[in-house]
Structure formats: C-alpha cells, structure tokens
N, C-alpha and C positions, 0 to 999 in steps of 0.2 A: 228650461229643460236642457237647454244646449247647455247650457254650463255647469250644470250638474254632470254632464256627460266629459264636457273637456277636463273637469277637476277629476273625476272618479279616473281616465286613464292618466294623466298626469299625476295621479295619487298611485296606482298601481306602477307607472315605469321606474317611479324614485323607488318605489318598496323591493321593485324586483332591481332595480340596478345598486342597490343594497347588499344584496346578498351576496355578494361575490366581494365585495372592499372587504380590506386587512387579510385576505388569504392569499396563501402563497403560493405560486404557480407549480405546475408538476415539476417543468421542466429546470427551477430553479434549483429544486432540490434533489435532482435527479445524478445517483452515483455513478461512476465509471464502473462499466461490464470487467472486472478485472479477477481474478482467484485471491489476489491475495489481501492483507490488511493495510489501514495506515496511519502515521502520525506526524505532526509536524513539532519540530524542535525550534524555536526560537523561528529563525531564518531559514532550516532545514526540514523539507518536506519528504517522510519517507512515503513513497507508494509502492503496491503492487506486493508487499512484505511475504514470502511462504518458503516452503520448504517443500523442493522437488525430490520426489521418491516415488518409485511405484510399490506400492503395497502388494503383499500376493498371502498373506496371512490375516490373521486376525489382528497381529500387531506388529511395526517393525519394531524390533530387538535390542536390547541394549550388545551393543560392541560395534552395532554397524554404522554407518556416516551416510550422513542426508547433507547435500546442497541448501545453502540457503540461498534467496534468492530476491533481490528488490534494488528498486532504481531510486537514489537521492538526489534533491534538487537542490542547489544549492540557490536561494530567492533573491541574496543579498548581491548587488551590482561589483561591491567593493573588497568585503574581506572575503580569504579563501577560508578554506576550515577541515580538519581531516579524521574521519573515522577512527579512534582512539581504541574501540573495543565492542565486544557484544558477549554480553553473559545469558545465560538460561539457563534455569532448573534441570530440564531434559537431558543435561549435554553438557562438553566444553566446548565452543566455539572458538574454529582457528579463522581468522582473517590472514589473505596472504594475498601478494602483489602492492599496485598502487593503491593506497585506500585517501587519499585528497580529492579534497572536492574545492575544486574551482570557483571564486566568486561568478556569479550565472551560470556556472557547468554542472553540470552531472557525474554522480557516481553511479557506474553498476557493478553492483554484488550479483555476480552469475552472469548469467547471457539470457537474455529473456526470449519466452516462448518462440519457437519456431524462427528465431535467427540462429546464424553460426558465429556469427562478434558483435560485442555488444555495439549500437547506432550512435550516431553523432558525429560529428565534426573531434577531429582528433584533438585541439585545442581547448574545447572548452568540455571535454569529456574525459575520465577515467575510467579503468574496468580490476577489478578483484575478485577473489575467489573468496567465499564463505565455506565451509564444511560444520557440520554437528558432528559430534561423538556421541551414539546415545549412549548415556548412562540408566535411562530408564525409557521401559515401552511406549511407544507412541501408536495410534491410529487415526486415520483419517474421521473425518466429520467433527474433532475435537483440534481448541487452540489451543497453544501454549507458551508462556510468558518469556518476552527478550527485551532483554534492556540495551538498549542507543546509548553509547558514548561517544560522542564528538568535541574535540579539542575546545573550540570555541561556542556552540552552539547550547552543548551540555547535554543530558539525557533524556530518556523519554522509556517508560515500559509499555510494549505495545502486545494484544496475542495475537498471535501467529498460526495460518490453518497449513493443512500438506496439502501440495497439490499434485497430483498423477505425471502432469503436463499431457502432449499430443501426441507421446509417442505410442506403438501400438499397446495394449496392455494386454498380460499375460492370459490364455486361454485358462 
C-alpha cells in the first residue's frame, strides 16, 4: 500500500510540474509603460514613437503642426548612421537640427516627456526637431502611418498614436 501511495504523489508532482514547462513567463514579455509605438530597423531601434499635441476638438486640422516625438538607438558598437527622412500620409514632415545617430548613441526627435533637454551624455547623444504639417485631420485614440529612413540602416513604416503629454489640458 505504501507504494501505491509514494507512486500516486510521485505520479501527481510530474503531472503538476508539467503544467507550467514551455510557457513563457509574464515578465518576459512584458512591454515598457510608454505612449508611444515602436520599431527596429536593422541595427536601429525606434521607441516611444508619437506625436505631441493637445486636442481640444473633435479633430486637429489640417494647416496646423504636431511635434513628433521618439528616441533612436543606435545597437551597432561601430558604424554611425543618420536619419535621412520621414514621410506620412497625414502630413509633410520637416526634420531639422542634428539628425545622426552615433554608433551606441542616441537620437532624440523632440525632448521627451517632462524634461527640458533631451538626456544623455553629450558624446554619444544627438537631439532634432520633428514638426507634421497636417494636410489632413487627425484625432486621438487613432494611428497613423510614418515611414523611417535612415542612411545606413534603411526604413521601416511604423503607426504612430498622439499623445496629449503632461501638461495641463484644456478645461
């Protein structure tokens, strides 16, 4: 009888420690808290991707200009590489300042939430200015499509959501 007993929970601990092989843990797949989208080019990781505007209508407008706004990583140790362009249906899009991206540095397109210059170390980081032009309406809770060109890297179309940011919003 004892061993009918030691086999029956030796028969339940394999069934139950079973159940849990080949899946994949929360915390492995677990995204960064962030507003905006992302995508990686080759060697170039965009995150955090949106466009700051506060909305106070149903829609913003075509003639007015949104920030865009996202930070590039540049993974590769060795070649540099440099933001070439960005298209969107929405919009024409002006890039303006430094737009190179340092082999291990960073690009930021905008100044990201709640600083006043964009972070990093002045060496291995750059900072640019994005602007949209709408040519047609946009509203919040909807993405919409921009294409990444970079010199070396090549492109990537990613959708892009708006984001309010923190500052107070209109009553």
């Amino acid at each position: 009888m004892n061993r009918f007993k030691i086999g029956l929970v030796a028969l339940i601990a394999v069934a139950l420690t079973g159940c849990g092989a080949g899946q994949i843990s929360q915390m492995a797949t677990q995204e960064p808290a962030v507003n905006g989208n992302k995508v990686t080019i080759n060697n170039v990781a965009l995150r955090d991707i949106r466009m700051q505007a506060v909305q106070t209508g149903d829609y913003l407008q075509p003639g007015r200009t949104v920030d865009l706004v996202l930070v590039a990583v540049n993974q590769s140790p060795d070649v540099a590489d440099r933001l070439v362009g960005v298209t969107s249906d929405i919009g024409t899009v002006t890039v303006s300042g430094d737009a190179r991206l340092p082999a291990g540095g960073m690009l930021f397109i905008g100044t990201p939430e709640g600083a006043k210059v964009a972070p990093g170390p002045l060496g291995s980081s750059n900072a640019a200015k994005a602007t949209v032009a709408l040519a047609k309406p946009i509203t919040n809770g909807l993405t919409y499509n921009f294409t990444f060109n970079f010199e070396k890297a090549g492109q990537a179309s990613v959708l892009v959501p708006i984001s309010a940011g923190l500052g107070p919003q209109p009553a």
